[in-house]
Backbone as CSV, one residue per row, in Angstrom:
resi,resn,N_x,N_y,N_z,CA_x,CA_y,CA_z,C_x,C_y,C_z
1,UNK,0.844,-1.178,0.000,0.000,0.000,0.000,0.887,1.238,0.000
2,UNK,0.512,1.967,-1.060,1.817,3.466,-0.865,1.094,4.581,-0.346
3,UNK,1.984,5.251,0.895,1.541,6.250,1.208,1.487,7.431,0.391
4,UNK,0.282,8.135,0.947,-0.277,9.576,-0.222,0.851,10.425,0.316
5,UNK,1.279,11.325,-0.142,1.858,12.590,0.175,0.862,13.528,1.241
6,UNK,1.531,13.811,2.302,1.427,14.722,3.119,1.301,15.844,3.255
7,UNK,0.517,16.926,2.841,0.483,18.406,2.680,-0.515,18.850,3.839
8,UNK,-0.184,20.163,4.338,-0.528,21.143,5.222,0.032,22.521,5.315
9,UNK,-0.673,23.663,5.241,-0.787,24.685,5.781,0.123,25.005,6.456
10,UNK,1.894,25.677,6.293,2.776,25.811,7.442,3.572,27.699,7.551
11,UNK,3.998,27.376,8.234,4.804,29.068,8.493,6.330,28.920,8.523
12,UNK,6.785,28.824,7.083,8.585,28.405,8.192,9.517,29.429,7.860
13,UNK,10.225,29.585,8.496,11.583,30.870,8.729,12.741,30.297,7.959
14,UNK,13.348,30.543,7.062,14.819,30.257,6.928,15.440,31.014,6.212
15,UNK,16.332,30.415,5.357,17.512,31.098,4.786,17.130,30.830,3.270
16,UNK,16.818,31.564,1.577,16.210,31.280,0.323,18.113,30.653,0.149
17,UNK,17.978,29.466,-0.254,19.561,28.687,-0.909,19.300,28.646,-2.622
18,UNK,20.229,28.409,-3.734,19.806,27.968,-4.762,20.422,26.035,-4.985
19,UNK,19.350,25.692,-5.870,19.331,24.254,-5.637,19.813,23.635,-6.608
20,UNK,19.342,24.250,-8.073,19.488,24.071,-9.591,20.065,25.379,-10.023
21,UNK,20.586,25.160,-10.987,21.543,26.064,-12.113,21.121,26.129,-13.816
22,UNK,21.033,26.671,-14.404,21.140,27.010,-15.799,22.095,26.275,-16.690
23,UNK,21.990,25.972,-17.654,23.588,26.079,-18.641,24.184,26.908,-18.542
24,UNK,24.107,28.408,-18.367,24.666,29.460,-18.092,25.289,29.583,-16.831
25,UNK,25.056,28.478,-15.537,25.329,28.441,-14.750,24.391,29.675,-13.952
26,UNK,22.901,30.664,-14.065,22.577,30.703,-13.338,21.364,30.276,-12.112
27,UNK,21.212,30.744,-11.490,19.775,29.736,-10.494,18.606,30.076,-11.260
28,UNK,18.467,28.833,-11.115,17.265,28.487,-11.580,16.060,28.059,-10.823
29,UNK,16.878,27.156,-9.717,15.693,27.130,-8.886,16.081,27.633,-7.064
30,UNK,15.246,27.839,-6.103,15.851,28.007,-5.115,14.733,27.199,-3.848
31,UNK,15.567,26.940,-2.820,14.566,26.012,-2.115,15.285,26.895,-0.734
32,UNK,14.350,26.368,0.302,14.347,27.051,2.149,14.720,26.180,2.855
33,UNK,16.031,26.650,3.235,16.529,26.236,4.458,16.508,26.650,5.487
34,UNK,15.111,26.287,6.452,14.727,25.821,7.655,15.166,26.113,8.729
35,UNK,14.681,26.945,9.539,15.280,26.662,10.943,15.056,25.643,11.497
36,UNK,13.992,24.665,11.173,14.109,23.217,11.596,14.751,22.015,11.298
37,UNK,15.802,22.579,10.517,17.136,21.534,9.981,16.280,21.177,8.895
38,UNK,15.399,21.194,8.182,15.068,20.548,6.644,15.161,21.679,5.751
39,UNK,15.062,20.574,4.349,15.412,21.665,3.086,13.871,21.761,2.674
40,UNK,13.401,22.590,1.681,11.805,22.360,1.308,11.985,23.138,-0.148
41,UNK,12.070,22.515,-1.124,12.151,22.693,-2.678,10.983,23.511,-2.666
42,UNK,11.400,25.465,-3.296,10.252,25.866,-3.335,9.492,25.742,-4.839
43,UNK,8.499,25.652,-4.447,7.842,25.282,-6.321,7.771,26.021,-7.050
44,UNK,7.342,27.292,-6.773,6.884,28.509,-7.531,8.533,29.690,-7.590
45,UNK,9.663,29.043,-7.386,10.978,29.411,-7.503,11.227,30.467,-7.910
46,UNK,10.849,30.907,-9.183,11.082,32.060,-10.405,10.672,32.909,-9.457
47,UNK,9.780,33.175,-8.690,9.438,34.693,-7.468,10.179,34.685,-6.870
48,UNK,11.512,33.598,-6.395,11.943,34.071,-5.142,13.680,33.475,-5.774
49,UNK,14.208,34.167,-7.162,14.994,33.936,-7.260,16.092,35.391,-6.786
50,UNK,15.742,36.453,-6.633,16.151,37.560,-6.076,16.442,37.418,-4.864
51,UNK,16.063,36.783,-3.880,16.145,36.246,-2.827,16.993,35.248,-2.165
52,UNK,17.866,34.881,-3.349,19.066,34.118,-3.020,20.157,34.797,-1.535
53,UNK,19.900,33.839,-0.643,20.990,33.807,0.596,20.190,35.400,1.174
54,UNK,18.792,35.899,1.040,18.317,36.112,2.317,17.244,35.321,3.361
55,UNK,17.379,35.959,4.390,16.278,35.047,5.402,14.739,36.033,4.965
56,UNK,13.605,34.478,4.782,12.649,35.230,4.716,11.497,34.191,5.819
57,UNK,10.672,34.725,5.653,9.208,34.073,6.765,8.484,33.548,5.403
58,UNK,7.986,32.346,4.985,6.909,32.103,4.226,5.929,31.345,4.804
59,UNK,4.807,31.312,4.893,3.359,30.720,4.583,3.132,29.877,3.205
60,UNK,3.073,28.675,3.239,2.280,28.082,2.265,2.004,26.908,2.642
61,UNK,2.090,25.663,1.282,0.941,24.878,1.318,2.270,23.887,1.231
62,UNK,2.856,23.099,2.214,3.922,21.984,2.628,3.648,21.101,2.111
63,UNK,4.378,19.922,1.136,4.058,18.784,0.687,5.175,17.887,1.370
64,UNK,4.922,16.733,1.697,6.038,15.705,2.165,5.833,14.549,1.354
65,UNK,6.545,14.332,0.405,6.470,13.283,-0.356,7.331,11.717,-0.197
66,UNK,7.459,11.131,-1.652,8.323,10.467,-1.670,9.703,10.191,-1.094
67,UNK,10.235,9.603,0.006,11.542,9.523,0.598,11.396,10.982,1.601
68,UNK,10.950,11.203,1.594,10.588,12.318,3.288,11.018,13.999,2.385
69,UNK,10.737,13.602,0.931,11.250,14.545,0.130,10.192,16.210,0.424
70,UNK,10.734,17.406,0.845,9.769,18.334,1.608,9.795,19.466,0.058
71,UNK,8.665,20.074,-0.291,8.441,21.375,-0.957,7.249,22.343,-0.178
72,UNK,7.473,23.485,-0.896,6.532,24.401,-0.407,6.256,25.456,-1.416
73,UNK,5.042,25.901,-1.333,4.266,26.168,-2.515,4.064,27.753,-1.528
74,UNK,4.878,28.677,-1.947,4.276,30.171,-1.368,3.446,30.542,-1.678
């Protein structure tokens, strides 16, 4: 039996990292690193590529997937 993916409503604090790169070598994508020690692949990326290596507060919609794999949807 496979478990469904896990999503909820969360608030988390961290640091915007970049995750993926370009051919050009630039970011392409960027994901949140957590003050709760996890990473969380953000989905909607392209808004928060300016945001590379500051701390921000987001609200959204948390998915926990496959292999404890975390995103977040601002």
């Amino acid at each position: 039996m496979k478990k469904k993916p896990v999503a909820s409503i969360q608030t988390l604090v961290g640091i915007v990292t970049p995750c993926a790169w370009d051919e050009n070598y630039r970011v392409s994508e960027v994901s949140l690193s957590a003050t709760d020690d996890e990473e969380y692949i953000i989905k909607n990326s392209a808004r928060f590529l300016d945001l590379v290596q500051k701390p921000i507060r987001a609200i959204g919609l948390v998915v926990i997937g496959k292999k404890m794999r975390r995103a977040i949807t601002i």
